[in-house]
DRENDO-921250 format. One record per residue (C-alpha): residue number from 1; x, y, z; chain. Coordinates in pm, 1 decimal, padded with zeros to 6 digits. Layout:
residues N
> NUM,X,Y,Z,A
...
end
This chain:
residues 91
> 1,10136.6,01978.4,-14793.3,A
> 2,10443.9,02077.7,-14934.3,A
> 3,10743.6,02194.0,-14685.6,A
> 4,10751.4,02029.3,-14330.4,A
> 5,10762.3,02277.7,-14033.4,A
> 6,11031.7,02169.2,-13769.3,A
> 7,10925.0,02263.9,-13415.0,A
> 8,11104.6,02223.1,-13098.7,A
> 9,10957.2,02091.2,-12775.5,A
> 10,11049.3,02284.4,-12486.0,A
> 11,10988.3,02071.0,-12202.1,A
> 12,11178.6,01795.1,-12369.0,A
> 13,11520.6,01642.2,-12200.7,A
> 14,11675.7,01621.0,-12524.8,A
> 15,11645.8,01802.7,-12829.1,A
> 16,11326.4,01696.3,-12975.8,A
> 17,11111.9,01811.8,-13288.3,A
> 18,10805.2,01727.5,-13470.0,A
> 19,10738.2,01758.3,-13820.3,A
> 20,10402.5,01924.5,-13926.4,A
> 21,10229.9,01961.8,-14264.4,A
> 22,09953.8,02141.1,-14170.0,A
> 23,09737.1,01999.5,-13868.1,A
> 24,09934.9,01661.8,-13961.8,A
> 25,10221.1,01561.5,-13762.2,A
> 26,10448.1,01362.0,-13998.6,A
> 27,10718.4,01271.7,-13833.4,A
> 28,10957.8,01379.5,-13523.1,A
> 29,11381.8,01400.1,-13504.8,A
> 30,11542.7,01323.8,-13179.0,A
> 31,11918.7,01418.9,-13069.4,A
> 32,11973.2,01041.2,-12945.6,A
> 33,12399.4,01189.8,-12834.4,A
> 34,12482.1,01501.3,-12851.5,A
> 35,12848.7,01392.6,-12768.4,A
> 36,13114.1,01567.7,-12985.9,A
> 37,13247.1,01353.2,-13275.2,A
> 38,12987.6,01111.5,-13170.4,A
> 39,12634.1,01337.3,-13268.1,A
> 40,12349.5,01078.5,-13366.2,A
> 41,11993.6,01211.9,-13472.9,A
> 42,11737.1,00969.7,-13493.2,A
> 43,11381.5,01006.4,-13716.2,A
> 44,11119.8,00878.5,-13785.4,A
> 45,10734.4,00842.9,-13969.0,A
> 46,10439.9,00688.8,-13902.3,A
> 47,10154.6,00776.6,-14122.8,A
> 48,09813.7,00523.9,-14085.6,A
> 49,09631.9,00720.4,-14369.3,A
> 50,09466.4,00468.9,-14603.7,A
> 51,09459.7,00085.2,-14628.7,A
> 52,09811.6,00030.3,-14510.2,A
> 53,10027.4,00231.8,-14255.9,A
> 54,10345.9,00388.3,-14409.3,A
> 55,10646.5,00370.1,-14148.4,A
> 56,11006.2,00468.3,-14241.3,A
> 57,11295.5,00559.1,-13955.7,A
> 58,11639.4,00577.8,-13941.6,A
> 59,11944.6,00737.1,-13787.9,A
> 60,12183.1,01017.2,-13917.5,A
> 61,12527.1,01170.2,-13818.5,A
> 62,12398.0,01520.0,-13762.0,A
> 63,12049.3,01722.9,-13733.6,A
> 64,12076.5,01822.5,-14108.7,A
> 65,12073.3,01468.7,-14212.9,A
> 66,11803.3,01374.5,-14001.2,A
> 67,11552.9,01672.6,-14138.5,A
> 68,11666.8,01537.7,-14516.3,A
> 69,11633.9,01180.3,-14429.4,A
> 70,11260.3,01282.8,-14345.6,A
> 71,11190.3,01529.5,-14623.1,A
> 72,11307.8,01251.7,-14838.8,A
> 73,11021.4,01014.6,-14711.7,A
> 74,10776.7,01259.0,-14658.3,A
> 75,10812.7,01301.4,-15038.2,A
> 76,10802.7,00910.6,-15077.7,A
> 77,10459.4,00922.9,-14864.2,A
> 78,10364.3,01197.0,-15127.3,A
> 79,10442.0,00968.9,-15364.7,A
> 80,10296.1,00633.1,-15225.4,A
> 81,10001.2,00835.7,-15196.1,A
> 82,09908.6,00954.9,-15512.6,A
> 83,09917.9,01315.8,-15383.0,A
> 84,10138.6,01623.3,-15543.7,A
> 85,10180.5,01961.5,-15377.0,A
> 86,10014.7,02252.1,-15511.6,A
> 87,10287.2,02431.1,-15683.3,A
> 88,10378.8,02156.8,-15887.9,A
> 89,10020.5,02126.1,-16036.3,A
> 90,10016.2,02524.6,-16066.7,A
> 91,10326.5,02452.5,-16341.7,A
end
């Protein structure tokens, strides 16, 4: 459960991705304009697993900030969770 995988959907209008850890899909990053000086990424994560659902979205200047805004709450999930990736057990 450790690193997201970004994957691009093809048959998408705009440039689309899901987030995967695993068989789970976390969370997905949409180019909302693509417009120079005007780029705007949405993301966002819904994850129902457990008693309460964990949602968290937002919207960032550029693709980069988008994937970090996620990775950020994917860790917070992590975190909310109880749940620690592998390698930081191993240490």
């Amino acid at each position: 459960m450790a690193v997201l995988v970004f994957t691009r959907l093809q048959d998408h209008p705009r440039e689309t991705y899901f987030a995967t850890s695993g068989a789970l899909i976390v969370g997905r990053i949409d180019c909302i304009s693509a417009a120079p000086g005007a780029e705007q990424w949405s993301w966002g994560m819904n994850l129902d697993i457990g008693g309460l659902p964990f949602r968290r979205g937002g919207v960032a200047g550029d693709r980069p900030g988008a994937v970090a805004a996620l990775n950020e709450a994917w860790g917070d999930w992590k975190t909310w969770a109880g749940l620690r990736d592998l390698d930081a057990l191993e240490s």
